[in-house]
C-alpha positions as CSV (number, residue, x, y, z in Angstrom):
1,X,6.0,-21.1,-33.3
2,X,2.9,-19.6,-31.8
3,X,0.7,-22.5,-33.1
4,X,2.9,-24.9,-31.4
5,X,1.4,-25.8,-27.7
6,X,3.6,-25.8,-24.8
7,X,3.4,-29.3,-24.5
8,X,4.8,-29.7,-28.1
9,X,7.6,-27.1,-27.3
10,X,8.9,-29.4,-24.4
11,X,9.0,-32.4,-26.5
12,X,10.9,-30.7,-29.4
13,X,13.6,-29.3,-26.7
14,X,13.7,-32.9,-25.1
15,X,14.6,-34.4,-28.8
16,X,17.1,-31.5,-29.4
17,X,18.8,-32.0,-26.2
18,X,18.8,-36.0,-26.4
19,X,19.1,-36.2,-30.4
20,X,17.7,-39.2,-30.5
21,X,14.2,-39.9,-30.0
22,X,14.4,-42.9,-28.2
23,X,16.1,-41.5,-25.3
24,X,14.3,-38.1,-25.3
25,X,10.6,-40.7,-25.0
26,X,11.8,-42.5,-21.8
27,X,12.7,-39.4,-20.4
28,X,9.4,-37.5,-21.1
29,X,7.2,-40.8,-20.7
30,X,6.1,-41.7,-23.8
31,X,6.4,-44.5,-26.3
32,X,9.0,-43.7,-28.9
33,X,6.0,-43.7,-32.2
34,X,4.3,-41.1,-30.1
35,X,7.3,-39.0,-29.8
36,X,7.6,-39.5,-33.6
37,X,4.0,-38.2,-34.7
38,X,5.1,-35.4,-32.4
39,X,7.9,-34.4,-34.0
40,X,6.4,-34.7,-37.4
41,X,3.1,-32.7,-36.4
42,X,6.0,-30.0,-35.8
43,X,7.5,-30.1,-38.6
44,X,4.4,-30.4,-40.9
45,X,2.9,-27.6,-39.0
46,X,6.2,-25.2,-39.5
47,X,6.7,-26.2,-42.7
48,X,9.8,-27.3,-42.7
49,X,12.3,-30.4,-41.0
50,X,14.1,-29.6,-38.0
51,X,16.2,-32.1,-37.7
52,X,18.2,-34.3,-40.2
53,X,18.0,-38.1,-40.6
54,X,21.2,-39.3,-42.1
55,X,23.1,-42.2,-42.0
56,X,21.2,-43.1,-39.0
57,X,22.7,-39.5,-37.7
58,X,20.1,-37.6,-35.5
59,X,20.6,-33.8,-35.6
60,X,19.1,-30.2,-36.1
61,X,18.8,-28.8,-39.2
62,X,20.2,-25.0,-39.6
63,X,16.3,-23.8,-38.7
64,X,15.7,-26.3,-36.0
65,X,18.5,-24.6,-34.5
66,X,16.6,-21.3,-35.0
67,X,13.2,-22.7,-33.8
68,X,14.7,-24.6,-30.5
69,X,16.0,-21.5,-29.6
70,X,13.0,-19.8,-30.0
71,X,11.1,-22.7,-28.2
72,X,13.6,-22.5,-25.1
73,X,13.3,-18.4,-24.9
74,X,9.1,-19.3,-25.4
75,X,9.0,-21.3,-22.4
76,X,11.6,-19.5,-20.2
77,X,9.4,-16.2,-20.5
78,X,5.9,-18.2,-20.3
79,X,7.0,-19.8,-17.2
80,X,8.3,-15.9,-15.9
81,X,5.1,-15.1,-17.1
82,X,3.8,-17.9,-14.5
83,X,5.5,-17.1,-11.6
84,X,4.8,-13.5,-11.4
85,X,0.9,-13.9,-12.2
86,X,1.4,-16.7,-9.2
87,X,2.7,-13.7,-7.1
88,X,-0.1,-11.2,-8.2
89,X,-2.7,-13.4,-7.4
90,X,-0.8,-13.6,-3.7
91,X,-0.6,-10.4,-3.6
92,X,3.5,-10.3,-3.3
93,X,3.6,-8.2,-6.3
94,X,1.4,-5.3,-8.0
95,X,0.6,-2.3,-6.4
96,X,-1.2,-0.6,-3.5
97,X,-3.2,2.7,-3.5
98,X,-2.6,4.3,0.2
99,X,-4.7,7.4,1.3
100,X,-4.1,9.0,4.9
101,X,-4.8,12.3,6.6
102,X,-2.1,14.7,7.1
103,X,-1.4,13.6,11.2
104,X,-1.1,9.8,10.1
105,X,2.8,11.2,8.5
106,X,4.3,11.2,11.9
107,X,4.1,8.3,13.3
108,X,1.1,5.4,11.7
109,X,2.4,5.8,8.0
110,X,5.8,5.3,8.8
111,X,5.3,2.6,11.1
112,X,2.4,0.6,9.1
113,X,4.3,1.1,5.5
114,X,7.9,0.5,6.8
115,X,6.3,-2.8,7.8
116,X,4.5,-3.4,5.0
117,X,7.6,-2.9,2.7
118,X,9.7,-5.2,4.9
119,X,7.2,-8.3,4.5
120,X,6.5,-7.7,0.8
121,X,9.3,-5.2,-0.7
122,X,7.7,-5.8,-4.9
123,X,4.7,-4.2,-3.7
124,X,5.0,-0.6,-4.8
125,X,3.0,1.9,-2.6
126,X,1.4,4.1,-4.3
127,X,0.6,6.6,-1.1
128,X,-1.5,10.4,-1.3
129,X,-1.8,12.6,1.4
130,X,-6.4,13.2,1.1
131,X,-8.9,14.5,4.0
132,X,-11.0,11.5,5.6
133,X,-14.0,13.0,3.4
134,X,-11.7,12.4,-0.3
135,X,-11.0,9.3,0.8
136,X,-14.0,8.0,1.8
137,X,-15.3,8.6,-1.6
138,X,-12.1,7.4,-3.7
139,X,-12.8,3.9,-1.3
140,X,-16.4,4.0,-2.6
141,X,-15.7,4.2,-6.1
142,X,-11.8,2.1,-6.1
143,X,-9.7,4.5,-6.9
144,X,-8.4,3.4,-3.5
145,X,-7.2,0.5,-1.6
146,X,-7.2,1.9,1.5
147,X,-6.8,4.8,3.6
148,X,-6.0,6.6,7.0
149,X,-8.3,8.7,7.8
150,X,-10.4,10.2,10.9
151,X,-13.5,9.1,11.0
152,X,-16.1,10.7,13.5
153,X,-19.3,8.6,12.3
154,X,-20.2,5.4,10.5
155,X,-18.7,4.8,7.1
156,X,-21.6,2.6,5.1
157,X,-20.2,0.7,2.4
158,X,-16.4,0.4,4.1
159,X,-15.1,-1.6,6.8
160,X,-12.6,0.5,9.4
161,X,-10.2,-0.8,11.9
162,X,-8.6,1.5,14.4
163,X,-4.7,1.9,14.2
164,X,-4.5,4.2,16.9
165,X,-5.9,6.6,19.8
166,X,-4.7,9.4,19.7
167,X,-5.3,12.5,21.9
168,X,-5.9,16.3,21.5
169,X,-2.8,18.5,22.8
170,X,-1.9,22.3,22.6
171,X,1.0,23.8,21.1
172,X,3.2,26.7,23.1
173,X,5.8,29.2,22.3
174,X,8.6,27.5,24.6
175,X,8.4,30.5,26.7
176,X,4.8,30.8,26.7
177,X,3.1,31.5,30.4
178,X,1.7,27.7,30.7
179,X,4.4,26.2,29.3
180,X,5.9,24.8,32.2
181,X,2.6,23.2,33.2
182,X,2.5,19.9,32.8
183,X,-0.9,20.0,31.6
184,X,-3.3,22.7,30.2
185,X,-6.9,23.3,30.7
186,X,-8.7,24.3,27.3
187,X,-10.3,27.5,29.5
188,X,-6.8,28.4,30.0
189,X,-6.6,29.2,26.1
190,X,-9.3,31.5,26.2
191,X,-7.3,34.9,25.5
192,X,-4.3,32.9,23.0
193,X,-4.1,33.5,19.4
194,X,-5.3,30.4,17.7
195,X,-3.7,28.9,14.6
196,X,-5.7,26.1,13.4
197,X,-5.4,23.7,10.3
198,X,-7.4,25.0,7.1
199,X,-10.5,24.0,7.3
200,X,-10.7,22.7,3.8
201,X,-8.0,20.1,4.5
202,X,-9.9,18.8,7.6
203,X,-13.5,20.6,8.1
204,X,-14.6,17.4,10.9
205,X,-11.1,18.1,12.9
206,X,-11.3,22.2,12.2
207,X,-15.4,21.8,13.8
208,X,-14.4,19.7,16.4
209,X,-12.0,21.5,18.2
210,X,-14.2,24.3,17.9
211,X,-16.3,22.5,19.2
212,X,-14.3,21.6,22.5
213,X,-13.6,24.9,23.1
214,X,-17.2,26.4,22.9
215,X,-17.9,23.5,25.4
216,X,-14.7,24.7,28.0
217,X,-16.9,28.3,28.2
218,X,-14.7,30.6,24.7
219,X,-15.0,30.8,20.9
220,X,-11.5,30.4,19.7
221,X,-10.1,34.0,18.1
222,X,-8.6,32.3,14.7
223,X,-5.9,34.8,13.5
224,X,-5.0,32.4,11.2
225,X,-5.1,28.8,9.4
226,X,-2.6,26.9,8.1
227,X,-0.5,23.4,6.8
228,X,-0.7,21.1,9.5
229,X,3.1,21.0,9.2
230,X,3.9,24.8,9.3
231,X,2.1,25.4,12.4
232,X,4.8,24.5,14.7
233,X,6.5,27.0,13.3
234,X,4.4,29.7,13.6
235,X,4.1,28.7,16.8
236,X,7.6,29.2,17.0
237,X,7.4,32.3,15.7
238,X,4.9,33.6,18.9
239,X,1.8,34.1,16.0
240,X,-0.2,31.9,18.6
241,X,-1.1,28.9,20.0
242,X,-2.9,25.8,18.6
243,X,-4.9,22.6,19.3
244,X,-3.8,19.5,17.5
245,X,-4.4,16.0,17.4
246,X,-0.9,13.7,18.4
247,X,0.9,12.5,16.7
248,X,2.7,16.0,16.3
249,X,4.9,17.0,13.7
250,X,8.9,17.7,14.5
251,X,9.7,20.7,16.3
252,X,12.7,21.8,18.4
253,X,11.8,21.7,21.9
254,X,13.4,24.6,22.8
255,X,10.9,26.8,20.6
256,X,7.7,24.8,20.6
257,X,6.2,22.8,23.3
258,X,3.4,20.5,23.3
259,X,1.2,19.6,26.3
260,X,-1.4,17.4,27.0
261,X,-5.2,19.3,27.4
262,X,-6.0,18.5,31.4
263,X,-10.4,18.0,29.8
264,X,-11.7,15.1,29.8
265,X,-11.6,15.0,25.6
266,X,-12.6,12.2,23.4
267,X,-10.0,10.5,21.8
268,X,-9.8,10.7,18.5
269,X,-9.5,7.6,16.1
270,X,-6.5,6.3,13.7
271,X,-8.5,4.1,11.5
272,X,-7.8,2.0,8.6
273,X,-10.2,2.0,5.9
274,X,-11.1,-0.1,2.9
275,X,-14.0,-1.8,0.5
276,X,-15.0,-5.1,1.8
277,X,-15.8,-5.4,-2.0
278,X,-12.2,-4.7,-2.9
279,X,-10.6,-7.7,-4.5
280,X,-6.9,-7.0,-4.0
281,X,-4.1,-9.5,-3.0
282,X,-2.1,-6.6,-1.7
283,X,-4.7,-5.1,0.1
284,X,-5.5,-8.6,1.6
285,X,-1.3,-8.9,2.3
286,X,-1.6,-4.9,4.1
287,X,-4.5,-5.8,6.1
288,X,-3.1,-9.0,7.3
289,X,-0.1,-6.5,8.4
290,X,-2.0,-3.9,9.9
291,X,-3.7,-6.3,12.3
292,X,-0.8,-7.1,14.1
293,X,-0.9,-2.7,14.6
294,X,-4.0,-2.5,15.4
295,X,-5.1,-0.5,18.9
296,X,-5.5,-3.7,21.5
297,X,-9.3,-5.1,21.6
298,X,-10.3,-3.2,18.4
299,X,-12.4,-5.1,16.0
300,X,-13.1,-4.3,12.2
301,X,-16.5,-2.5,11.5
């Protein structure tokens, strides 16, 4: 059977449905001798006849029963076969390797992926929460397709297009002294208890905000670092205050509030990252649906 060429295999089931080979060569196109030499090649090839000529009786033999079922099951998987590697190459099936930063959970992955899944629901996301650093280097050497991160700086060797804008905001015991403000400027925090993410998980964010608060005139007293998504509760739980970048994880309101920082901060960048060298359908298909997310006026760099 496997010597047999597709082409072959069609002709055989054409005689087996028609049993007679007349029939079966107008149907497929062919002059009727043609059709013949066919059919003999077949059986030569296998063998063994297929189909018995008696009494000017056309049918199959016991194996060319065997062997036209194993041609029809042969063709129905090759043409399955077909269809799906049609879909890979279009990127409607296979898989996607997703990287993002901890603060892209609450609001960009579900909005980005839920999309994604919609428009092309055989795509299996394969998603891993990485710092902007991890990913940057799985990108360079593919064991990612793309990634969320925060990037502060160039990327060389990746392209980036920004998702979102997002800004820095503090964190307050509901019944803290400024929580009723409607904003809060950083000098305010001065004196507070800081809780701030781990730096390993996020050394450029951890810096940053440093950073900002060195520049507002106060070092930041760190009592202690933490999961992104714990620190509203120990917020909660009056062990201090903290800076982070929205979006924000869930919290109940009347515990935790969060309030926008009155400075004149930078914002700080949502971006989408991948390999320009990356050959992927699916990454092509999740690109083509993060555009439409894109922050307006943002171009790919």
């Amino acid at each position: 059977m496997m010597s047999i060429a597709q082409r072959q295999l069609r002709a055989l089931l054409m005689v087996a449905d028609e049993l007679h080979v007349g029939r079966a060569a107008e149907r497929l196109g062919v002059t009727q001798p043609a059709l013949s030499r066919q059919i003999a090649a077949i059986e030569k090839d296998l063998g063994m006849p297929l189909f018995s000529r008696v009494r000017r009786r056309f049918a199959l033999t016991p194996a060319g029963e065997i062997v036209v079922a194993g041609a029809r099951e042969l063709l129905r998987r090759g043409d399955e076969v077909i269809r799906e590697a049609s879909r890979a190459h279009a990127g409607e099936v296979g898989s996607l390797r997703l990287g993002f930063v901890q603060s892209a959970t609450y609001e960009v992955i579900p909005r980005l992926v839920s999309a994604f899944r919609a428009a092309h629901p055989d795509v299996v996301v394969n998603a891993r929460a990485m710092t902007t650093l991890e990913q940057t280097e799985a990108l360079r050497t593919g064991h990612l397709d793309a990634g969320l991160l925060r990037p502060v700086a160039a990327l060389p060797g990746l392209t980036t297009r920004v998702i979102s804008r997002d800004p820095l905001v503090v964190a307050l015991p509901a019944t803290h002294r400024l929580a009723g403000q409607e904003q809060v400027p950083l000098a305010a925090l001065a004196d507070e208890p800081f809780l701030l993410y781990f730096r390993d998980s996020g050394p450029i964010v951890h810096d940053t905000i440093i950073g900002c608060c060195l520049a507002a005139g106060f070092s930041p007293r760190i009592v202690q670092e933490a999961q992104l998504q714990t620190i509203p509760a120990l917020v909660a739980a009056g062990l201090g205050i903290s800076l982070l970048i929205s979006p924000t994880p869930p919290h109940d309101p009347s515990q935790v509030v969060y309030r926008p920082i009155r400075d004149d901060l930078p914002l700080w960048d949502m971006a989408l990252a991948w390999s320009a060298g990356n050959p992927s359908p699916t990454l092509a298909r999740f690109l083509a649906v993060a555009q439409e997310l894109s922050a307006p006026g943002d171009d790919a760099s």
